[in-house]
N, C-alpha and C positions, 0 to 999 in steps of 0.2 A: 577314741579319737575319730575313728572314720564315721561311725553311727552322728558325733556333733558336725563333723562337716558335711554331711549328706542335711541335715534338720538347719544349718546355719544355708547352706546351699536352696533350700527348699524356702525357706524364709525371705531370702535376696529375691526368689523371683516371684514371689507370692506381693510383697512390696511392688515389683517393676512394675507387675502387673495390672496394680491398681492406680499407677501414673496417667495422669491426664491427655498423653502426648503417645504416640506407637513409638515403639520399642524394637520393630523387626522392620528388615531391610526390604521384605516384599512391600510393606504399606505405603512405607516411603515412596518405592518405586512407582506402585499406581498412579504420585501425580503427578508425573514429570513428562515433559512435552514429549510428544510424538519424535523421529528421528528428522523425518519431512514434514513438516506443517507450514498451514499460512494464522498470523495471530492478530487478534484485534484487541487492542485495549483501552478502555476509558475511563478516566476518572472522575468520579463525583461525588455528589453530597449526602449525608444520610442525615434524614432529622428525626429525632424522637420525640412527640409532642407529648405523652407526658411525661418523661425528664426536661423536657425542654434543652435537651442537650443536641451537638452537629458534631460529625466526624468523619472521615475520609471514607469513600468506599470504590469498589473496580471493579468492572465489568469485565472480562475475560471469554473471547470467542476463539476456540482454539480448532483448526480444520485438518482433519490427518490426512495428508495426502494418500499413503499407503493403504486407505479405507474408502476416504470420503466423510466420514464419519465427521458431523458437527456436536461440539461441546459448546454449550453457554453456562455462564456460570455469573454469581454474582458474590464477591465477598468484602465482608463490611468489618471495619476497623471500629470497635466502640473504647480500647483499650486508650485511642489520642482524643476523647471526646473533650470536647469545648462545651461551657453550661450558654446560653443565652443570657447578656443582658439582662434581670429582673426587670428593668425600670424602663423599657424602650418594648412598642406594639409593633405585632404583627407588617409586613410591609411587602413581602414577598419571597417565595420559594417556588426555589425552578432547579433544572436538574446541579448544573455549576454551583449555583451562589445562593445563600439565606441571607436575606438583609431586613434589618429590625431598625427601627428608627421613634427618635423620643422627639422633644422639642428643637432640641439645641441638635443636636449628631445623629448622624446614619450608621448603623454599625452594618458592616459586610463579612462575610465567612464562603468562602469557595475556594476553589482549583485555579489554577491559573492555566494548564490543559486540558480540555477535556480527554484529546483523543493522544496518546503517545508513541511513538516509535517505541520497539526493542533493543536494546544492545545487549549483542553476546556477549558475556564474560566469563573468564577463567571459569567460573564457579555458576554457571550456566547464565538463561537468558534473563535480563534487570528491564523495568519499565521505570521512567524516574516521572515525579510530580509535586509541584509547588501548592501548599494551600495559604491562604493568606486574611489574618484578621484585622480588618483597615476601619478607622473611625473617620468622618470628614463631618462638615459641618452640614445641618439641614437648614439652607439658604439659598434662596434661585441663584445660582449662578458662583457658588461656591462648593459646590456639590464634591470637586476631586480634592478640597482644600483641607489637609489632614488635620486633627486636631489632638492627634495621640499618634506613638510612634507602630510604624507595620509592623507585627511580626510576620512573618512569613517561614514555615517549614519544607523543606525538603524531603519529599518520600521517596523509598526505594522500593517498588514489587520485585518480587521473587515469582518468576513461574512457573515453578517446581514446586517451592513450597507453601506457595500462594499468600503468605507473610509479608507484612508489610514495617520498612525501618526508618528511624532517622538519620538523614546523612551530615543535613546542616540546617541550624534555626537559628534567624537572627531576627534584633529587635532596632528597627533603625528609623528615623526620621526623615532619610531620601532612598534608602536603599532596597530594594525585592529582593529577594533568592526567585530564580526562573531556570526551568531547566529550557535546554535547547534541544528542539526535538531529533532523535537520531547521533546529535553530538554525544562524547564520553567527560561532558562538560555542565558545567551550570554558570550563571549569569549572578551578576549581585548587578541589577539593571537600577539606573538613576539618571539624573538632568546630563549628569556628563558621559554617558556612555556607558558601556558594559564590561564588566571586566569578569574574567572565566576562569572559574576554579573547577579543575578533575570531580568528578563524582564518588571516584573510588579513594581521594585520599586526602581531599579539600586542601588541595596546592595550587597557588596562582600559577594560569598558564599564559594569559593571554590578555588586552583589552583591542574592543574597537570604540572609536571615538565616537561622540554623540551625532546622529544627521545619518547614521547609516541603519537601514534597517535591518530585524535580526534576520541571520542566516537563512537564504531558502537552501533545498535539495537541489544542486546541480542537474543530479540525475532528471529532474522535473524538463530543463531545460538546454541539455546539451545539445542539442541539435537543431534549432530552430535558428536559420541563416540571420534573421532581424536582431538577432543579437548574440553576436560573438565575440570573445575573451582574447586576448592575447598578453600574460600564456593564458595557454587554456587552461581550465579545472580538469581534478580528474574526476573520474565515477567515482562518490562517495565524500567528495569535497561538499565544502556549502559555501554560497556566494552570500555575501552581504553588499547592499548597494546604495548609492547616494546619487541625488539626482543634485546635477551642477547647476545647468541653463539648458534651455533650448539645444546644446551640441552633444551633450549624452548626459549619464554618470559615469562616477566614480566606483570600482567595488574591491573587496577584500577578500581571498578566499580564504579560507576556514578549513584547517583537514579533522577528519573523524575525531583526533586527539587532541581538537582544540588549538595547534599551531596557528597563527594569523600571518598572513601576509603583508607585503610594502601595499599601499593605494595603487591602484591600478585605473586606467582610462578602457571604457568600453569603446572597442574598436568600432568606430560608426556609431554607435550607439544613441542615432536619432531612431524611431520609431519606421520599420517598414526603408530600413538598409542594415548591410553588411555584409561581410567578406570572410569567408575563410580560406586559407590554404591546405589542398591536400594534395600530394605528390608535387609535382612537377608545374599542376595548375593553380589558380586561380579560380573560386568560383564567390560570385554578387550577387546579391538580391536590392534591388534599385527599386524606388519609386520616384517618378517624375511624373512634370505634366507634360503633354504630346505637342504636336503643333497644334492640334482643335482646342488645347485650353483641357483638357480630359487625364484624369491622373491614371498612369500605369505601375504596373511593375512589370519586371524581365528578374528571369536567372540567367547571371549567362556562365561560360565556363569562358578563360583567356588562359594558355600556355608562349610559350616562348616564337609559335609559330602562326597561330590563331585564334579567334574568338568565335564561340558559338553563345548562339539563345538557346537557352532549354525549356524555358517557360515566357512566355507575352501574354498577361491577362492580368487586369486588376486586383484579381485575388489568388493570384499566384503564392504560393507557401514554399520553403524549403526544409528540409528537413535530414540531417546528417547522422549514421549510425555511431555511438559511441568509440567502434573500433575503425570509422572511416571507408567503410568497406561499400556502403552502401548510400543513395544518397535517395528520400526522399522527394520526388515533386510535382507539387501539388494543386489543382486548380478545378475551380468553377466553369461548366457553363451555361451562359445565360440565355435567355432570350430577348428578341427586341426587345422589349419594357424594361430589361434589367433583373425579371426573377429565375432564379436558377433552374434552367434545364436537368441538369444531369452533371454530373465531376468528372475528374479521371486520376488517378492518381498510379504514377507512373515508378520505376526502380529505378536509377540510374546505375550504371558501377565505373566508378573514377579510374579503374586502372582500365578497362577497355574503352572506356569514354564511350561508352554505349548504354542506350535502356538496354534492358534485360527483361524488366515484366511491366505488364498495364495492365490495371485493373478499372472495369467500368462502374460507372453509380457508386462508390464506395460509400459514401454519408445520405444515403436514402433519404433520412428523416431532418437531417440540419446542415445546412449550407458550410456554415463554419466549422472546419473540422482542428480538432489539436490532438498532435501526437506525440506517446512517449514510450519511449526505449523500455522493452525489459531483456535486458541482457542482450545481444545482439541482435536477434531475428526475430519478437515478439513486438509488435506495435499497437499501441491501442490505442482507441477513439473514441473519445462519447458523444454520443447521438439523442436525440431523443426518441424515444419509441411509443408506437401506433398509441396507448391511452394515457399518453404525458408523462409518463416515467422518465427515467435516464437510462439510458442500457449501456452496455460496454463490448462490443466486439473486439474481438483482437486477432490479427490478420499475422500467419507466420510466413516472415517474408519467404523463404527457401522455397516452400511449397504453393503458397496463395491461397490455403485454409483458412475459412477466414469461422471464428467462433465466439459462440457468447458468456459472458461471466455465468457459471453457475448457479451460485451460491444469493445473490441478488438481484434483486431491480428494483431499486429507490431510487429517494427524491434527488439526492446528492449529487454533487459535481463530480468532474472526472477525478478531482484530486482527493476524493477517496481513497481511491487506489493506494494512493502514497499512506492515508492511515492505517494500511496493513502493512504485516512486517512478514516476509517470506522467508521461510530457514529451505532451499529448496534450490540447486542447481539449474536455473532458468533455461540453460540452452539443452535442458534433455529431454525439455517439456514442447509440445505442440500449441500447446496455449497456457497464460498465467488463469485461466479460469480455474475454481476447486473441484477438484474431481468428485464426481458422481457419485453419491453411496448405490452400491449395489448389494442384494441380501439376497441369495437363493438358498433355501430351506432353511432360513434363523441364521444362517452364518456370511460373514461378511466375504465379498471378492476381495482379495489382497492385491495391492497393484504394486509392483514391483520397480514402475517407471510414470510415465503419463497413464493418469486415470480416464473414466469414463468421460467425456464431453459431448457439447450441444455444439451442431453447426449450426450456422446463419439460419439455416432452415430448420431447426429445430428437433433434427432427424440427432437421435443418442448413440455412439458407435463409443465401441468397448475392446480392449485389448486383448486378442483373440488369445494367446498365451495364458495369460492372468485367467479370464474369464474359464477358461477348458482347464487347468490346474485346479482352479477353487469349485469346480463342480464336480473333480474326480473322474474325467474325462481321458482322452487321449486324443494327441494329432499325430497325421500320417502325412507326410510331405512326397509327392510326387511330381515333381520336375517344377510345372507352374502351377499346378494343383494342391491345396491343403486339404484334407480329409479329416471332419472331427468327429469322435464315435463318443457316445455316451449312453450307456445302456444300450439298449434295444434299437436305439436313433441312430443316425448316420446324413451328416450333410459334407456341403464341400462349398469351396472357394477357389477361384481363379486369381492369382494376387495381379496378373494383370489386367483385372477388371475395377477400373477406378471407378463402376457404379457401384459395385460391392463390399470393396477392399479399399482402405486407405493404409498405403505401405508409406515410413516415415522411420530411418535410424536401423533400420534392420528390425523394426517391430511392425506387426499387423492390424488393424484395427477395422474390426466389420459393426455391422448395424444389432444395436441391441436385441429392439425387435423381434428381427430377423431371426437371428441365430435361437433365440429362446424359445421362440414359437416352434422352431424347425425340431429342436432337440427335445421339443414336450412339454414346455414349462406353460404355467398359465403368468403373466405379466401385468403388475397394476405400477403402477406413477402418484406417489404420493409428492403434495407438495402442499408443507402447510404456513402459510401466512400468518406474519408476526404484524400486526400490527402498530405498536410503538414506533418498530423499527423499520415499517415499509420494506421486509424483506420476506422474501421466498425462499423457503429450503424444500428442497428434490428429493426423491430419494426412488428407489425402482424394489421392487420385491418381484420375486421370480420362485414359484412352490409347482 
């Protein structure tokens, strides 16, 4: 009996073993996101020319905070493939959409996102994405006019296990499936409006009426004075909005789970005014013309006792922190002729009703500057930079660090930004830039908190802790003194020498450079350019 259960036993894993799919919990574990990462995901199209077959596929850039370390990855769904048309040529293929087209009809096959938000769920992080097979007429001027009904499906990624499902497929003659980016929602979008079923259990939750457009991110917009809510949204809400006349719009908020709100009127909500309340005050952003016939703007602040200016200049900005704590503002200046001299962008704080900091030139390269909130004290701006690029500084209020995105400089707009999704406590970080890979002798520095970053000036400072742990080091702390031994080496630091030391949280941060060269190391800067994607990745090696 025991010799047949050992051979029957022997046999079961002899079978497991020759299964298509891993079977142990390590394997699994290898592709599951980082604890801290930032994630990028995109959906598109895959063709096969000769099957002549199209089917979903995702792009996946995964950045471990804890490392630096970037993963790119590309995986292709051929398992939902669609054949092409026999009867209908060639017409065009781009990354979204294949469209084949006969006499009579254009046939279309794409995404309906390219780029998607993440939602965390119970059972880890989902990316959702619509693709949609539409036929319309090949006729000038009939081109959107359907001639067969849409189907449209609903995908589900997994980032774990990089799988791809259906949630919902419908086949309808006014109706799309569209997911909403960041929402736990999806859309069946038509002439009359949107109506929003759950993702996770396709239950109606919600409609918004036709004339409103779909939801943006709040977060994009919370604090920009020219247009303010009453109520307000919170972080993580979505506004959808409808223009009236000339005296504003109309908008609806939207929370993560799809709830809709009554119509609401945008307080002011002519272009270049508005008002919000914080505390006790009042504060406006006005545009009028002067007595010369000359249009201004003013911030002013008004309480119960008096009214101050905080800003007079034409391109006065304001700009409010999500927790109110902080306010924004922002201006131009020019010269006679009208081209910009130089900015200043100023802190105010509402509870002492005083600036607090001023920072000189902040938008070197573009006049117009627009800023957004990451989590309280991170602000970003995009600029353009010295060979036409876009760069992205981000400037932390607390300290007036001001630093550059790591991980890129492409062509894209600031709201990029917003197509990353950050698993990452914002306020323990110095900047939303991706931290630096750092490699001394094959093995990676572990960051335990903020990684390595670039300031303005390009100078790389590393987290004196992290960096002396992962090299097997030691530090000696003597009053204002740190002392780092490594081998046979021996340097030191003055923490209150802010040319050498950046102290921030009860953590330390000195110059990569520096310290490497000091401790013996030879230092190279690899950074190797993708072209597709107009981007740059970093990385430091230290042997």
């Amino acid at each position: 009996m025991i010799l047949r259960n050992c051979v029957i036993f022997i046999l079961l894993i002899l079978c497991l073993a020759m299964l298509p799919f891993p079977i142990f919990a390590e394997n699994a574990k290898d592709t599951k996101v980082p604890v801290n990462y930032r994630a990028s995901i995109n959906f598109h199209v895959k063709v096969e020319q000769e099957t002549q077959k199209v089917y979903p596929a995702v792009n996946l850039q995964i950045v471990d905070w804890s490392t630096g370390k970037v993963t790119r990855e590309e995986y292709s769904f051929p398992e939902y493939a669609i054949s092409l048309p026999s009867n209908f040529n060639y017409k065009s293929d781009d990354y979204e959409k294949v469209v084949r087209q006969s006499n009579d009809e254009i046939f279309s096959y794409g995404s309906t996102f390219q780029k998607d938000d993440v939602i965390e769920t119970e059972n880890g992080p989902k990316s959702y994405c619509a693709y949609s097979i539409k036929y319309t007429q090949n006729k000038a001027g009939s081109y959107d006019k359907l001639t067969r009904p849409i189907v449209s499906t609903l995908y589900e990624f997994d980032l774990n296990t990089h799988t791809l499902k259906t949630v919902n497929q419908l086949e309808s003659e006014s109706l799309e499936l569209q997911p909403i980016n960041g929402l736990e929602v999806y859309s069946m979008t038509g002439k009359n409006g949107n109506d929003y079923y759950s993702v996770f259990t396709n239950e109606y939750i919600a409609s918004i009426p036709a004339g409103f457009r779909k939801p943006d991110k709040y977060d994009k917009y919370p604090s920009n004075l020219e247009e303010t809510f009453t109520p307000t949204p919170q972080k993580g809400d979505y506004v959808s909005r409808r223009w009236i006349d000339y005296q504003g719009y109309e908008y609806k908020i939207t929370t993560p789970e799809g709830k809709v709100s009554d119509t609401k009127k945008i307080e002011g909500g002519v272009n270049g005014y508005g008002i919000m309340q914080i505390g006790d005050s009042e504060y406006k952003l006005n545009t009028f013309k002067d007595n010369n016939g000359e249009y201004r703007k003013t911030i002013t602040r008004k309480d119960s006792n008096n009214e101050e200016i905080l800003c007079d200049n034409w391109l006065c900005q304001g700009f409010v922190s999500p927790n109110k704590t902080k306010i924004i503002v922002y201006r131009n200046i020019t010269n006679s002729d009208g081209s910009t001299r130089n900015n200043e962008l100023k802190i105010f704080d509402p509870e002492s009703h005083q600036f607090v900091k001023s920072f000189d030139n902040y938008a070197k390269y573009n006049a117009n500057a627009w800023f957004f909130w990451f989590g309280e004290n991170i602000l970003l701006k995009g600029q353009g930079h010295l060979n036409g690029e876009i760069d992205f500084p981000f400037l932390h209020i607390p300290t007036g660090i001001k630093t550059f995105q790591n991980d890129s400089l492409n062509y894209d707009s600031y709201s990029q930004i917003y197509d990353n999704f950050y698993h990452v406590n914002v306020n323990d970080y110095l900047t939303m830039s991706d931290p630096i890979e750092v490699i001394v002798n094959g093995k990676n520095v572990q960051y335990s908190g903020q990684g390595t970053f670039l300031l303005e000036d390009m100078t790389s400072y590393v987290p004196l802790r992290d960096f002396v742990d992962s090299i097997g080091g030691n530090i000696e702390v003597k009053n204002d003194q740190v002392v780092v031994n490594y081998k046979n080496k021996s340097t030191q630091y003055k923490l209150s020498n802010n040319n050498d030391v950046i102290v921030y949280g009860g953590r330390s941060y000195v110059r990569l450079w520096d310290i490497g060269e000091k401790l013996g190391f030879s230092i190279k800067f690899h950074e190797k350019y993708d072209e597709n994607d107009k981007k740059y990745w970093r990385r430091y090696t230290l042997d």
